[in-house]
GUPA-395900 format. One record per residue (C-alpha): x, y, z; residue in one letter; residue number from 1. Coordinates in steps of 0.5 Angstrom, whole numbers. Layout:
N
X | Y | Z | rest | nr
X | Y | Z | A | NUM
...
END
This chain:
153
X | Y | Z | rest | nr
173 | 273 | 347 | X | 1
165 | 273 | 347 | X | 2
164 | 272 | 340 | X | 3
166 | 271 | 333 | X | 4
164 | 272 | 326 | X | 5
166 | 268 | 321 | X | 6
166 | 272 | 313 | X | 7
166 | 267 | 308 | X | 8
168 | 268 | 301 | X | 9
166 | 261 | 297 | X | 10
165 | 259 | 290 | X | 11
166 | 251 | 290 | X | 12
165 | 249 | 298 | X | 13
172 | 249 | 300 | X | 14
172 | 255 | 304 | X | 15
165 | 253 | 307 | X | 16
167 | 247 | 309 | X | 17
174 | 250 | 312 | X | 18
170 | 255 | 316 | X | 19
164 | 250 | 318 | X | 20
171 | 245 | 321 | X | 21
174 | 250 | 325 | X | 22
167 | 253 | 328 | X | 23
166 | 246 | 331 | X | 24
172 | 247 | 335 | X | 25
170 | 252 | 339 | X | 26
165 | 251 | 346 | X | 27
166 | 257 | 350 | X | 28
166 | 263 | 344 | X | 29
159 | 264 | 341 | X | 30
160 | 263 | 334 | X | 31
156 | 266 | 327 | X | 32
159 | 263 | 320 | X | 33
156 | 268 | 315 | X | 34
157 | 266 | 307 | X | 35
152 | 272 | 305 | X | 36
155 | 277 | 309 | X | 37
152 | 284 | 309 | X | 38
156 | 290 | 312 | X | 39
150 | 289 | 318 | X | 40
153 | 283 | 320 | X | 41
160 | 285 | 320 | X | 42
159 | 291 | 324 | X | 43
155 | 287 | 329 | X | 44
163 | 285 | 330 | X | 45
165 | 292 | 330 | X | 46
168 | 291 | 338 | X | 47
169 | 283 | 338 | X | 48
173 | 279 | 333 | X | 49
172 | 277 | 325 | X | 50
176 | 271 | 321 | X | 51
175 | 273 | 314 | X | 52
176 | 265 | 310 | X | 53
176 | 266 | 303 | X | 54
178 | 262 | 297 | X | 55
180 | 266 | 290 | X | 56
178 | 266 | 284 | X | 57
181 | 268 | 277 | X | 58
185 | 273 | 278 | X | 59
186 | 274 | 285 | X | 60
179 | 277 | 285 | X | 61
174 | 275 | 292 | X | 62
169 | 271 | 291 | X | 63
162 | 273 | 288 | X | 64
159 | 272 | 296 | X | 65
163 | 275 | 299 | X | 66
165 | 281 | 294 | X | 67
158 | 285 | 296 | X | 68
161 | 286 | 303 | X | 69
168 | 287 | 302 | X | 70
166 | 292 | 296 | X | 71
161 | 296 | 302 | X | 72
167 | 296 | 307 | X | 73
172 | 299 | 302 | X | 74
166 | 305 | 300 | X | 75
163 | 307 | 306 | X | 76
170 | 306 | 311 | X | 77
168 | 305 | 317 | X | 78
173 | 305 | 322 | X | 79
174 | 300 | 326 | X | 80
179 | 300 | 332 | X | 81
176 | 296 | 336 | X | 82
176 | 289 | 333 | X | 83
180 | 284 | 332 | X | 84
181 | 279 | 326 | X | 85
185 | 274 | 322 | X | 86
185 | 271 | 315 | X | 87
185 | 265 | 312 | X | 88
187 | 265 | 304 | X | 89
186 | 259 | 300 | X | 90
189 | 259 | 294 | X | 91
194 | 255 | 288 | X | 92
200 | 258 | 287 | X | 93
201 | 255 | 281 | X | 94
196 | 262 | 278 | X | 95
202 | 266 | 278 | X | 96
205 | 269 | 284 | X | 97
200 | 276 | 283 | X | 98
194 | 272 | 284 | X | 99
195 | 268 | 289 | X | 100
191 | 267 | 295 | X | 101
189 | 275 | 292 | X | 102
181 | 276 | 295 | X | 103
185 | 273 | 303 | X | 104
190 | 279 | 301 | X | 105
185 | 284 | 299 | X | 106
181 | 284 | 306 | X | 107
188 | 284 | 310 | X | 108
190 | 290 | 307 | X | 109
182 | 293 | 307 | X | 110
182 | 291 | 314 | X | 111
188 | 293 | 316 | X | 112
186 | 301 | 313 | X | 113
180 | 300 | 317 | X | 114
184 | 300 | 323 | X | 115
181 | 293 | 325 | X | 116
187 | 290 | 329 | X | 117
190 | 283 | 326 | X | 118
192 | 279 | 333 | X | 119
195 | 274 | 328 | X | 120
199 | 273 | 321 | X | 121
195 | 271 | 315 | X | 122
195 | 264 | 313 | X | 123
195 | 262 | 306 | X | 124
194 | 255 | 304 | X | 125
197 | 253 | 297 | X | 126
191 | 247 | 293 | X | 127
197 | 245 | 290 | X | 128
201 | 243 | 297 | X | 129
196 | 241 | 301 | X | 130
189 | 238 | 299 | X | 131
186 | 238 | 305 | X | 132
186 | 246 | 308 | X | 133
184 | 244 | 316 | X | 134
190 | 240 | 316 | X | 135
194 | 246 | 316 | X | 136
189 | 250 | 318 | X | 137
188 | 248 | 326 | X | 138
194 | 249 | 328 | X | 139
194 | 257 | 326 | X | 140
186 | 257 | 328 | X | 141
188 | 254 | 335 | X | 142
193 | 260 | 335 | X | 143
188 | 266 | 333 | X | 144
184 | 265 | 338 | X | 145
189 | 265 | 343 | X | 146
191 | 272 | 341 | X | 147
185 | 274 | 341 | X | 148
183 | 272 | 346 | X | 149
189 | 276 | 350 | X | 150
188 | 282 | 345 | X | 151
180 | 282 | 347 | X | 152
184 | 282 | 356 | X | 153
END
């Protein structure tokens, strides 16, 4: 894996500072943290590997900076068979079954009609269970990248 896009949806910090903690991790990959991503920036990644790192907010709904993208991606479809991603849903299950971790589940399944390929399966991250995302967080990262980099062989 050449290169990796990082897509956050963040409304008190807690994405971006998850995002910005794995991204340190890597040395040998070039890294791009957006937290206002335009579908420019995220079609530059059309044949490398994306990670979408969002929080929830109210009824499951994305994030209001990460909205504009995810609202670009579902209207003008571009197919995206090349790429490769990963998803990291923060959220609090004590919202209700329905709403939790909805805006990670949302980009999931967008992602997955825009035939851009999953190399790993989407964390969620109950607030409720675990106060410090990262802890959960790296051992699926280190996983991630792995597969992506297989998949990008």
């Amino acid at each position: 894996m050449n290169k990796l896009g990082i897509f956050v949806g963040s409304v008190y910090g807690g994405a971006e500072a998850l995002a910005e903690a794995l991204a340190a991790k890597l040395v040998s990959t070039q890294v791009e943290i957006f937290f206002d991503a335009t579908l420019d920036d995220f079609m530059a990644y059309d044949a490398d590997t994306v990670l979408v790192i969002s929080s929830t907010t109210g009824q499951g709904e994305i994030p209001e900076n990460l909205l504009p993208l995810y609202v670009a991606l579902k209207d003008q479809f571009p197919l995206l068979p090349k790429q490769r991603y990963g998803v990291i849903s923060l959220g609090d299950s004590s919202y209700g079954e329905d709403r939790f971790c909805g805006a990670g589940r949302k980009f999931d399944t967008l992602l997955t009609e825009l035939h851009s390929q999953s190399v790993q399966p989407r964390l969620e991250i109950d607030a409720g269970v675990h106060f410090e995302p990262l802890e959960v967080a790296e051992a699926w990262f280190s996983q991630f990248i792995t597969s992506a980099e297989q998949a990008a062989a």
